[in-house]
C-alpha positions in Angstrom: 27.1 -195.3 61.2 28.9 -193.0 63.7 31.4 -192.7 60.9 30.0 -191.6 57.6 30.5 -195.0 56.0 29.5 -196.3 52.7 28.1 -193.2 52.4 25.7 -192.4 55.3 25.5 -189.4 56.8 22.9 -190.2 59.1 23.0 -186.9 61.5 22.3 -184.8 58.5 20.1 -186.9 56.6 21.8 -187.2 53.3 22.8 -190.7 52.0 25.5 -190.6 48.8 25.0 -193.4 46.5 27.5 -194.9 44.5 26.7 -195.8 41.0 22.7 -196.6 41.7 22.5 -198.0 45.3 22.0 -201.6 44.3 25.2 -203.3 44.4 25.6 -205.4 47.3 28.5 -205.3 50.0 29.6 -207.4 52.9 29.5 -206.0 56.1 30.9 -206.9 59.8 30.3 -205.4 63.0 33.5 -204.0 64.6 32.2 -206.2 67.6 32.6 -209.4 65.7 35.9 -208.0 63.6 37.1 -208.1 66.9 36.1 -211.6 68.3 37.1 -212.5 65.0 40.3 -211.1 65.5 41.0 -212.6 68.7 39.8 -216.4 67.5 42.1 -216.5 64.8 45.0 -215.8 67.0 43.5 -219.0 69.1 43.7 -221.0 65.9 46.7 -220.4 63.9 46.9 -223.3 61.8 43.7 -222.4 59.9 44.4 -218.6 60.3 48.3 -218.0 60.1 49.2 -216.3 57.1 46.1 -215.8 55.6 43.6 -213.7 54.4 40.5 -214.0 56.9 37.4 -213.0 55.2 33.9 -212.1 57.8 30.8 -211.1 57.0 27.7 -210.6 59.0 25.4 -210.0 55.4 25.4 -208.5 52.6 23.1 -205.3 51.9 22.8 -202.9 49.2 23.3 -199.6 49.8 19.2 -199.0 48.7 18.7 -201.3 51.4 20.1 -199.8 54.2 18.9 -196.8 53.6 15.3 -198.2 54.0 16.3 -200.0 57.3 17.5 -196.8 58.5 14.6 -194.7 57.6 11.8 -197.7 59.1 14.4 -197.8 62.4 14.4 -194.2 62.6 10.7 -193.6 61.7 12.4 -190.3 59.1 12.4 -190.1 55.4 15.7 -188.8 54.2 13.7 -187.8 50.8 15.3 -185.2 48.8 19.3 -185.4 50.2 20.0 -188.2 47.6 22.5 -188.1 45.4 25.6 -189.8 44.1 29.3 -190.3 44.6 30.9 -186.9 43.6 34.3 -187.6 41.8 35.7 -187.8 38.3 36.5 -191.2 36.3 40.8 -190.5 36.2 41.5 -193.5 33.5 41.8 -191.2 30.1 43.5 -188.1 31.9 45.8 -190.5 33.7 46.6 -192.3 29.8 45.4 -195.4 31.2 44.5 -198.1 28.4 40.5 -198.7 28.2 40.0 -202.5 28.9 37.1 -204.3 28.7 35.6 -207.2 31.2 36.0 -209.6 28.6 39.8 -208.9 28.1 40.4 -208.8 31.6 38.6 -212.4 32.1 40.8 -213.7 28.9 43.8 -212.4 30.9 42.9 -213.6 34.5 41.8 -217.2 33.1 45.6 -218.5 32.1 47.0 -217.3 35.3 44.9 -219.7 37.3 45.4 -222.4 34.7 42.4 -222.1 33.8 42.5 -221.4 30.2 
């Protein structure tokens, strides 16, 4: 929180949702990123070259903003509002795909189709 992530901005009461607040996230405390960390190196035959996933839960971004505001006893009412930023894909010529398309095209190189 002490860092303005995933949108919170806690000290000024404003929270920024991206798209509408409900997709869910995994999150890990920098206290068990750490011990995390430091266990792998203790076991390098399951860890060595690998990608280590943690996660402590999964919240939406809704959700934490309701945690916050019970914990805190404050409403943040009002300061809501969402991502600021422009979609880049057509300026940048990018080609428009679609989730179907990118399925078909993930499938075959997993074998899978």
């Amino acid at each position: 929180m002490a860092n303005d992530f995933v949108g919170m901005h806690v000290r000024e009461r404003k929270f920024t949702f991206w798209d509408d607040g409900y997709g869910y996230f995994s999150c890990t405390t920098e206290e068990n990123t750490a011990a995390g960390l430091v266990k792998a190196l203790t076991k390098p035959e399951e860890t060595t070259n690998k990608y280590l996933f943690l996660s402590d839960f999964a919240v939406t971004q809704k959700q934490l903003l309701t945690t916050i505001e019970r914990v805190q006893g404050v409403k943040f009412g009002g300061h809501l509002e969402r991502e600021p930023g422009e979609i880049m894909n057509k300026k940048l010529g990018l080609p428009k795909r679609t989730l179907g398309q990118v399925v078909t095209n993930g499938l075959p190189t997993l074998g899978l189709l």
